[in-house]
C-alpha positions as CSV (number, residue, x, y, z in Angstrom):
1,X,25.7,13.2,-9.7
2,X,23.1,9.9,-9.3
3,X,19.7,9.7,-9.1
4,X,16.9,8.3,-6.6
5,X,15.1,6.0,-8.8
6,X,11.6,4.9,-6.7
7,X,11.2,1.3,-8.2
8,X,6.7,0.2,-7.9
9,X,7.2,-3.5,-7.4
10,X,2.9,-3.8,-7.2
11,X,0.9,-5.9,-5.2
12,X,3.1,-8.8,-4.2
13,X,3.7,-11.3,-7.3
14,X,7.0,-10.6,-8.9
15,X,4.7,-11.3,-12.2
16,X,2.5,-8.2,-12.1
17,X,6.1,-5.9,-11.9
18,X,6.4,-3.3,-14.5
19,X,9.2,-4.1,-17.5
20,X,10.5,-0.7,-16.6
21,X,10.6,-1.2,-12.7
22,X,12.3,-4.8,-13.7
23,X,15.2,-3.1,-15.6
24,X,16.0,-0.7,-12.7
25,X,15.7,-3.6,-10.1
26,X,17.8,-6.1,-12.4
27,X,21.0,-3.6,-13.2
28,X,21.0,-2.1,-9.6
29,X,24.4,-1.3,-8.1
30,X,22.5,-0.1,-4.4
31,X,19.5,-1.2,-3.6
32,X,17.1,0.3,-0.5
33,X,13.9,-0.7,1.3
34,X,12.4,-0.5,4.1
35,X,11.7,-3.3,6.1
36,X,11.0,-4.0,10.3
37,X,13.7,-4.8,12.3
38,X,14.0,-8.3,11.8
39,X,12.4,-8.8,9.0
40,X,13.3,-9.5,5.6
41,X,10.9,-6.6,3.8
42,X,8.0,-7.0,1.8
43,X,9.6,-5.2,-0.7
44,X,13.2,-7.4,-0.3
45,X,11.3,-10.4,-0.6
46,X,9.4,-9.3,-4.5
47,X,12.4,-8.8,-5.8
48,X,14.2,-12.2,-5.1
49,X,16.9,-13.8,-7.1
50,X,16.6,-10.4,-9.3
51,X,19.3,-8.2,-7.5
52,X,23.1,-8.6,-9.2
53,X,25.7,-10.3,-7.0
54,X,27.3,-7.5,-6.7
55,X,24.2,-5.3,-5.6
56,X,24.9,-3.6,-2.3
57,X,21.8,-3.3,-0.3
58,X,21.1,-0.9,2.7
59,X,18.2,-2.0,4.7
60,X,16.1,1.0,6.0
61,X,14.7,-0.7,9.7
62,X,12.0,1.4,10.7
63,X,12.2,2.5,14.6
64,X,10.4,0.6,17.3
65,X,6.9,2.0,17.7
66,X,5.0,-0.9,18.8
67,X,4.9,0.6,22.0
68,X,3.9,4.4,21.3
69,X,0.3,5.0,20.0
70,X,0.6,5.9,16.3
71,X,-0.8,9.1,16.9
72,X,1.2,10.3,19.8
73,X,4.1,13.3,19.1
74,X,6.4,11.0,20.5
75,X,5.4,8.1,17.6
76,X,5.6,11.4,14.7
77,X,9.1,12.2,16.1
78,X,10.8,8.8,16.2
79,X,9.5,8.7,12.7
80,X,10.6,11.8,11.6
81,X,14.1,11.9,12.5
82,X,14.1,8.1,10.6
83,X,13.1,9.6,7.5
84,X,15.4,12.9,8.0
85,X,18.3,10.2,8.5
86,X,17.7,8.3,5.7
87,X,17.0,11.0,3.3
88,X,20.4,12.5,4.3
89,X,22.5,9.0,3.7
90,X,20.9,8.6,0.4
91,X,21.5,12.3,-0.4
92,X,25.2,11.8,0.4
93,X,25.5,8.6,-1.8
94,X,23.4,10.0,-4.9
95,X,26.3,12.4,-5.1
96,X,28.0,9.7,-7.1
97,X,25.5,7.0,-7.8
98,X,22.6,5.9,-8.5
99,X,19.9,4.2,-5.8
100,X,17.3,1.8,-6.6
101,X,14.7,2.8,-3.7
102,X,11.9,-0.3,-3.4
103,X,8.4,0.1,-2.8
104,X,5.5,-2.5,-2.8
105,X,2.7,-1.4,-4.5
106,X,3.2,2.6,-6.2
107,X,5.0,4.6,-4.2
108,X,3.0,7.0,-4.5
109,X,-0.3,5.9,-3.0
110,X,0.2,5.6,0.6
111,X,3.9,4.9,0.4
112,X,6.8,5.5,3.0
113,X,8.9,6.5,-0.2
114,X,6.4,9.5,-0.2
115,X,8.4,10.7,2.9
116,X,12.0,10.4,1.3
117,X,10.2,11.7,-1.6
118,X,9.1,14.9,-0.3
119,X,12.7,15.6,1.9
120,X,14.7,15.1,-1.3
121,X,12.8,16.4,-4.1
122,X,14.8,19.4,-4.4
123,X,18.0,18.1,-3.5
124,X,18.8,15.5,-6.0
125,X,17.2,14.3,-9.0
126,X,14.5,11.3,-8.5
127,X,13.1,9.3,-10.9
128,X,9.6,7.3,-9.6
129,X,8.5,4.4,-11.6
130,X,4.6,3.6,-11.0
131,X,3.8,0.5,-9.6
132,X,0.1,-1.7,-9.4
133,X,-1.7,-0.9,-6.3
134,X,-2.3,-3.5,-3.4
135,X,-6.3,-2.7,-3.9
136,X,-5.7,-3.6,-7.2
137,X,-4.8,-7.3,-6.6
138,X,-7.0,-7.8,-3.7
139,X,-9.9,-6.6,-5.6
140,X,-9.0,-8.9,-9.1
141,X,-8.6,-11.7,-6.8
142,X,-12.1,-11.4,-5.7
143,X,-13.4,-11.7,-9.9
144,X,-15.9,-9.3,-9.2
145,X,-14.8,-5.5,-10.8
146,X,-15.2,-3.5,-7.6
147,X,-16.9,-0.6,-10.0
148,X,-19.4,-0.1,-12.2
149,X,-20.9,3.0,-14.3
150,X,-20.8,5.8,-12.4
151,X,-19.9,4.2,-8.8
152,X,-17.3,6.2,-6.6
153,X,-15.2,4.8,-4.7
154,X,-14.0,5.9,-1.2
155,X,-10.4,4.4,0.3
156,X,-10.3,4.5,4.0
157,X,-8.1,3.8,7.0
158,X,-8.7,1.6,9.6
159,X,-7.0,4.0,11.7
160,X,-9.1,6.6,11.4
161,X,-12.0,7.4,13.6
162,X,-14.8,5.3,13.8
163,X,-17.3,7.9,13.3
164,X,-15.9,9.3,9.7
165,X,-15.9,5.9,8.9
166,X,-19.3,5.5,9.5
167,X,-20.3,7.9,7.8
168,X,-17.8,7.9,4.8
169,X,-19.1,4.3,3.9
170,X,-22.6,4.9,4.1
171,X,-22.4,7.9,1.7
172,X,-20.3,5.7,-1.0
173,X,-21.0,3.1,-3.2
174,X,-17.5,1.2,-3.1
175,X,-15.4,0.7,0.0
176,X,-11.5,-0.1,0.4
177,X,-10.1,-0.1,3.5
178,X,-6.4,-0.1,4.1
179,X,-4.1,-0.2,7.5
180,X,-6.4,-2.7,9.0
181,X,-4.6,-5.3,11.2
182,X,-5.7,-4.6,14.5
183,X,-8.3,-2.3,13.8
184,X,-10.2,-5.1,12.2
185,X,-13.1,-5.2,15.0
186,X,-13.4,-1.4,14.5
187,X,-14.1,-1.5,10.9
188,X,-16.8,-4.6,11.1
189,X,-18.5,-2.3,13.6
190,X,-18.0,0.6,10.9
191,X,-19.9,-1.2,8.0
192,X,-22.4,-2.9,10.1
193,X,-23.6,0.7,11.5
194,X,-23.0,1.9,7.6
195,X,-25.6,-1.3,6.5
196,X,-22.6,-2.7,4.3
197,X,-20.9,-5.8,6.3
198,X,-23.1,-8.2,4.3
199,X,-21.4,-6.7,1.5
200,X,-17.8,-7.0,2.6
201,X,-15.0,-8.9,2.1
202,X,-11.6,-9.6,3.6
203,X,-8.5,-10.3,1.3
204,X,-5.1,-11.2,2.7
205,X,-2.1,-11.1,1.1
206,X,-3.5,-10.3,-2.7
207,X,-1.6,-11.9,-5.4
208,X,1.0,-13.5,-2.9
209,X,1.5,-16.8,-1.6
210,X,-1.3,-17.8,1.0
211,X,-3.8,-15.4,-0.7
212,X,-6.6,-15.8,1.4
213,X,-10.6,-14.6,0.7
214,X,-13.2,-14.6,3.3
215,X,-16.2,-12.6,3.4
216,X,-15.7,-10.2,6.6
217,X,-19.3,-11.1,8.3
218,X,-17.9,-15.0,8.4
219,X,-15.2,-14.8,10.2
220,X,-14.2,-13.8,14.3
221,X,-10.7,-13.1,13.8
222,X,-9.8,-9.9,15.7
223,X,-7.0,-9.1,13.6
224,X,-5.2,-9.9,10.4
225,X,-2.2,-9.7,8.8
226,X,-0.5,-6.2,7.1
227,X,-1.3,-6.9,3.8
228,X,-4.7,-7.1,4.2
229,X,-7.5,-5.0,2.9
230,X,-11.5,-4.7,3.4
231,X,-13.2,-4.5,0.2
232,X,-17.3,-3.7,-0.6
233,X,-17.8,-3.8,-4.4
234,X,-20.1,-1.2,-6.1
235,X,-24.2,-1.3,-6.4
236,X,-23.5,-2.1,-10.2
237,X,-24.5,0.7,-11.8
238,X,-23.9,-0.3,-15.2
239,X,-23.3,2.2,-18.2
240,X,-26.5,0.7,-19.9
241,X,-28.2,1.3,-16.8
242,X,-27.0,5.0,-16.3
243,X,-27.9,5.3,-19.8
244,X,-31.5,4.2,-20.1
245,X,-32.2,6.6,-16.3
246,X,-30.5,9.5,-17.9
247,X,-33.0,9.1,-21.0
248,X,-36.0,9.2,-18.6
């Protein structure tokens, strides 16, 4: 029998990958990832000129859903039977082999390895190596720590409806918001209503080549790319500060 080993490959910059997700990636024999039809795969492309020669690589294309609303049951079929198929094909080969399954980011933080993950977990034995999170580089980039003292932080979607937004980011004192693209116009709207678009800022492509950092209120795109995220760093709350209240 093989394993599933789930390789984090972090934010983008081949620099910021684990020693221990290196190892797996460098002595692969099969190597997965998802990737658009089309495309070469975020994931593909973090891991170049690391793969052996010899390394066999089986490109998981997600279907076409451009065209069917995300949350339609026609869009949660299509995707379901992709991940049944896939989980079944790297079923069969872990029968005598091991798989090296890439993931940007951790795989376990809003990653489509979660799916696999979940449909194989007690069929064959999986190994998941942690991984930096996109926030993470996107909010370094920025120099500014995104907490402080006793801040909380809230992650959103920019998927999700605008009203819970709303209302999520007023009641919070950091913001991240992920799956924005699109949905960009909706989530300005979102931290105006909440009083926090002065506060906001948009990073593109974190740690990657054309990192890009603009402050959200300054600029009239309608749309950005997929690695992009919305941050709103905390009030600032600083231990000290927590400190000297709590003594009051």
């Amino acid at each position: 029998m093989g394993r599933i080993i789930c390789a984090g490959l972090g934010p983008g910059d081949p620099d910021l990958m684990s020693r221990r997700a290196e190892r797996a990636v460098r002595t692969a024999g099969h190597v997965a990832y998802f990737r658009k039809k089309g495309r070469k795969g975020q994931a593909r492309q973090i891991v170049e000129g690391l793969l052996a020669e010899s390394a066999i690589e089986l490109a998981m294309e997600y279907p076409v859903t451009t065209e069917v609303p995300f949350n339609s049951p026609d869009y949660n079929a299509l995707l379901s039977a992709f991940y049944d198929d896939w989980a079944a094909r790297l079923e069969a080969l872990a029968q005598s082999t091991d798989i090296v399954v890439l993931c940007e980011g951790d795989p376990f933080f809003y990653g489509s390895f979660m799916h696999l993950y979940t449909r194989l977990r007690d069929r064959v034995e999986i190994e998941v190596i942690p991984g930096i999170t996109g926030m993470t580089g996107c909010w370094t980039a920025t120099g500014t720590p995104i907490t402080w003292g006793d801040d909380v932080l809230t992650v959103l979607m920019g998927t999700m409806d605008e009203e819970d937004m709303v209302a999520r980011m007023a009641a919070t004192d950091a913001i991240v918001v992920m799956k924005t693209g699109r949905n960009l116009p909706k989530v300005k709207r979102a931290l105006a209503r909440a009083g926090r678009l002065d506060a906001a800022w948009l990073v593109e492509r974190g740690t990657m080549a054309g990192e890009r950092i603009v402050r959200l209120a300054e600029t009239e795109a309608t749309d950005c790319p997929y690695f992009a995220i919305v941050l709103v760093h905390g009030h600032g709350r600083r231990p000290e500060a927590v400190r000297m209240e709590a003594a009051q």
